[in-house]
C-alpha positions in Angstrom: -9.6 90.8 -6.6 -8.0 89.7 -3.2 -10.6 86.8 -2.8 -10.5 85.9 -6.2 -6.6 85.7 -5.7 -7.4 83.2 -2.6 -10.2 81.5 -4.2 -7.2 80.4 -6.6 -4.8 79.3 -4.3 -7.2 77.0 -2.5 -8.6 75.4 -5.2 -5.0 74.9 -6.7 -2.7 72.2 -7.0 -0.9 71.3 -3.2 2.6 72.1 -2.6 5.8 70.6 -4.3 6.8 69.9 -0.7 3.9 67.8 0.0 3.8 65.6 -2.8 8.2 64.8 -2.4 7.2 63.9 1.6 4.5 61.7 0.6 6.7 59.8 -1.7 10.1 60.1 0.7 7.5 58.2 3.3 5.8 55.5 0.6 9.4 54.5 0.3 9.9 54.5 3.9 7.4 52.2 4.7 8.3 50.1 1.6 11.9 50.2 2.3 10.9 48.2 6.0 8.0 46.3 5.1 11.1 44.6 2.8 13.7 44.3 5.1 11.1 42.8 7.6 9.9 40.3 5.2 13.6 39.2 4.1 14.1 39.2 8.0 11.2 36.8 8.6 12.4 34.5 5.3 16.2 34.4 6.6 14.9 33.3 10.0 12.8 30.6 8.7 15.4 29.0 6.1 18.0 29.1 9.5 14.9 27.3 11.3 13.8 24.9 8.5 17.6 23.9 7.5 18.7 23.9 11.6 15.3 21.1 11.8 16.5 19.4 8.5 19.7 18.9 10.0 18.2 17.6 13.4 16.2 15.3 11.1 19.2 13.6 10.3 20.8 13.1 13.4 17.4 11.5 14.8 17.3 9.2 11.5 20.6 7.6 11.7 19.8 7.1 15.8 16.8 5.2 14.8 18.6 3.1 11.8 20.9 2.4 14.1 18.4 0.8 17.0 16.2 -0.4 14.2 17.7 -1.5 10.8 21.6 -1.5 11.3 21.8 -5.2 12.6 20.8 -6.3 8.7 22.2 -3.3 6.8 25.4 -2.6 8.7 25.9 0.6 10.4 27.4 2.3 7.6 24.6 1.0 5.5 26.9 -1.5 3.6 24.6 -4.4 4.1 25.3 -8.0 6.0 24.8 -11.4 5.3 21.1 -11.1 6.5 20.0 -7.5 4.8 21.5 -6.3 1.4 22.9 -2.6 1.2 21.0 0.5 1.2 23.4 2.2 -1.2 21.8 4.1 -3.8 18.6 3.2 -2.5 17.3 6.7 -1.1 14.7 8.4 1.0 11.8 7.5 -1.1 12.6 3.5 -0.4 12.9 4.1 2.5 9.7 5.7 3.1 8.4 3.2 1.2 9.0 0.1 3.3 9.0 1.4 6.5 5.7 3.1 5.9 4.1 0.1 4.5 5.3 -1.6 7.5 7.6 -3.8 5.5 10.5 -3.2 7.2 11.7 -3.9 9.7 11.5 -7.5 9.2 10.1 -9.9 11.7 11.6 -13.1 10.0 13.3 -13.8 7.0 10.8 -15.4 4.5 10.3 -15.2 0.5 9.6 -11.3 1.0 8.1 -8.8 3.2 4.7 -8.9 4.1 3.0 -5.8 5.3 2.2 -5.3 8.6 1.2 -2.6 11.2 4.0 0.2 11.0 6.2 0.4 13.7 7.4 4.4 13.3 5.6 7.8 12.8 5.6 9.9 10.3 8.2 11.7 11.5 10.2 9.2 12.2 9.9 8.0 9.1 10.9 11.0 7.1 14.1 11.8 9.4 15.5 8.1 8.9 14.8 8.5 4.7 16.5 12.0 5.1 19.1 9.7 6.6 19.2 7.3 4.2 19.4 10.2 1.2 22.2 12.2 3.1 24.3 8.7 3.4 23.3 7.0 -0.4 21.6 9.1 -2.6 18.8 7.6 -4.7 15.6 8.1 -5.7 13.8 11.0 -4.0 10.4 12.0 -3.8 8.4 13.2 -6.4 6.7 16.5 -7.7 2.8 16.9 -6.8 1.9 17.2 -10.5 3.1 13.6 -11.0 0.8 12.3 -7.8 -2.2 14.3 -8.5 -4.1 11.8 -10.3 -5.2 14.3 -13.6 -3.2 12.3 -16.2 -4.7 10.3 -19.1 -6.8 7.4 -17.2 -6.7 5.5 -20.7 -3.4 5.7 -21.5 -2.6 4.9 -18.1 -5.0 1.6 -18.2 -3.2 0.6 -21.4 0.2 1.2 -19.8 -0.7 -0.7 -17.2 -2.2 -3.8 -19.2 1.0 -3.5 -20.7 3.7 -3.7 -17.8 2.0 -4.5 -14.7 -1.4 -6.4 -15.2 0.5 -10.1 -15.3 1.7 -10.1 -11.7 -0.9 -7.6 -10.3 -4.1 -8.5 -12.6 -6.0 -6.2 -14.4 -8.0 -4.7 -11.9 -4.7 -4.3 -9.5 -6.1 -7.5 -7.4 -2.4 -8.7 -7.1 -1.7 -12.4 -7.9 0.7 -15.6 -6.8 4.2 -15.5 -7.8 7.0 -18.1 -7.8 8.5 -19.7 -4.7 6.2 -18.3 -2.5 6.1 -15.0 -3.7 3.4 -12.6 -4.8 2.5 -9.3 -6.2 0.5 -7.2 -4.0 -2.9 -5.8 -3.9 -2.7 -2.5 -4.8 -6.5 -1.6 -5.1 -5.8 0.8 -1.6 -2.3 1.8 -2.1 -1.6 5.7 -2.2 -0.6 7.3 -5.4 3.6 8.1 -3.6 3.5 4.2 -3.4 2.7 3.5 -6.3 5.5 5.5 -7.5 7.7 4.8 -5.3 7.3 1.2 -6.6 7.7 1.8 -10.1 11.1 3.5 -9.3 12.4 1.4 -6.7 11.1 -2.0 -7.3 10.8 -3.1 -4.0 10.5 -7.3 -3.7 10.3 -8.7 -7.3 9.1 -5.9 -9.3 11.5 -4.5 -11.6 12.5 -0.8 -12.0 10.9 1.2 -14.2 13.3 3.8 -14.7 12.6 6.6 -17.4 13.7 4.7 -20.1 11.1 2.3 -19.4 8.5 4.8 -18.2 8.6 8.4 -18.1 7.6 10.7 -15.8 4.0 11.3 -18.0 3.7 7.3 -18.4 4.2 6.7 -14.7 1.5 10.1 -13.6 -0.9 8.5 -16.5 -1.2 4.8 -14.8 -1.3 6.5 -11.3 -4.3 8.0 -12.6 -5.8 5.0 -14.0 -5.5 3.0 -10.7 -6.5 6.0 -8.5 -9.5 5.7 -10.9 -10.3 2.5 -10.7 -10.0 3.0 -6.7 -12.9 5.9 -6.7 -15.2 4.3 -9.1 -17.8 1.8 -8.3 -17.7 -2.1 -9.6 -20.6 -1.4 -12.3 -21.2 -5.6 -11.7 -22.2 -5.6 -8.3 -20.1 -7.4 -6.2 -16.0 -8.1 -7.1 -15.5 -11.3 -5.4 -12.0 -10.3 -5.0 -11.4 -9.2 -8.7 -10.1 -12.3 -9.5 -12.4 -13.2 -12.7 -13.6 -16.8 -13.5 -11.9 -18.5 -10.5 -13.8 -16.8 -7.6 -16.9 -16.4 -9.7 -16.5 -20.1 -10.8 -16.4 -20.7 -6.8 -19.3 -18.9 -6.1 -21.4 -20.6 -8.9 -19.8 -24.1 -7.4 -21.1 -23.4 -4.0 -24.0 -21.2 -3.8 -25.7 -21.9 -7.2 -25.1 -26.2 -7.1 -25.5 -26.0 -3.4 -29.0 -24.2 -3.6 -30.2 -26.7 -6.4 -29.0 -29.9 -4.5 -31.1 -28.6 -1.5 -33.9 -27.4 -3.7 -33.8 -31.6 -4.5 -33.4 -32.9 -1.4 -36.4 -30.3 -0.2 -38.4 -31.8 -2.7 -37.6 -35.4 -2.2 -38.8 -35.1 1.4 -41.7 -33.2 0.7 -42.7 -36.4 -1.8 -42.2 -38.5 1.0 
């Protein structure tokens, strides 16, 4: 009976004791695994808003060596640069990372050209820019990540962009010595950043115009058109019957003039 009695007690359920000091240490552990965590994410907002700010102060040091002489110091604008009020960071990015700005010379617009600034650079003087004149800032991913309708985006931009830029984004001659760039290479922010700033001569498309999906959809269909393959061979610049005309004018005329003058002197 005595064994059977300890038999039982082994092979029974563990102390009440037990099980409370397993859950008093669970909590414990979970109690300081949280405060750690919150710990680590309170340091690193500090860190990321103490660099934000620093961001700032290094931006307006380079407007102010780089871009106040045309845009004022309090970015009011001058008789040689208009103002940057309202404009935002995501102008700015845009035409200092295209190399657009700064400007060498004045002229009918702003070529591109090799950029002058990094990255970084770059960001803290839009930062700058947005902290000063708020305007349009950049976008989410979802809008950049090129999985919209391609066909509605193609329409779209039949519709609104193809008669400066030409169908197949080749760009094409403006007025007074203007033009609308090639944008067969640009990025997918750029193209954005374009739509909603209208940099040069192109208008703004705000979302009246365009919304959000109209502007992801024909960022699609050019980022489309940049990944596929000409199913003609070569482009010739994209530019239709004129450089295909040109090519048929010089190679094809060419090669049957000397194909006559090659026969003539073989006659002889």
């Amino acid at each position: 009976m005595a064994r059977e009695k300890k038999q039982r007690r082994a092979n029974g359920r563990r102390s009440p004791l037990a099980a409370a000091a397993l859950i008093g240490i669970g909590l414990l552990m979970t109690g300081g695994l949280y405060a750690g965590a919150s710990a680590a994410v309170a340091s690193t907002d500090e860190t990321s808003s103490a660099s934000a700010h620093a961001n700032v102060e290094d931006g307006e040091k380079l407007f102010q060596a780089n871009c106040a002489t045309c845009h004022g110091l309090n970015l009011e604008g001058t008789e040689t640069g208009p103002s940057l009020f309202g404009v935002g960071a995501l102008a700015v990015e845009f035409q200092v990372s295209t190399g657009r700005m700064p400007m060498q010379m004045q002229g009918p617009q702003a070529d591109q050209k090799p950029v002058q600034f990094t990255d970084t650079q770059i960001q803290s003087m839009a930062q700058y820019v947005q902290s000063v004149a708020p305007g349009p800032d950049f976008p989410s991913e979802r809008v950049l990540d090129g999985e919209g309708d391609v066909s509605r985006g193609a329409e779209l931009f039949r519709i609104n962009c193809a008669m400066c830029h030409n169908v197949a984004a080749a760009g094409g001659a403006l007025t007074e010595g203007k033009f609308a760039p090639d944008i067969q290479d640009t990025s997918a922010l750029h193209m954005y950043a374009a739509m909603v700033t209208g940099p040069q001569n192109m208008p703004v498309f705000s979302d009246m115009n365009l919304t959000e999906e109209d502007k992801r959809d024909i960022i699609s269909a050019l980022v489309y058109q940049q990944e596929a393959q000409a199913p003609g061979g070569f482009t010739l610049g994209s530019l239709g019957p004129v450089s295909e005309g040109l090519f048929i004018w010089i190679f094809g005329i060419g090669g049957l003039i000397a194909a006559a003058v090659w026969i003539t002197a073989k006659s002889n």
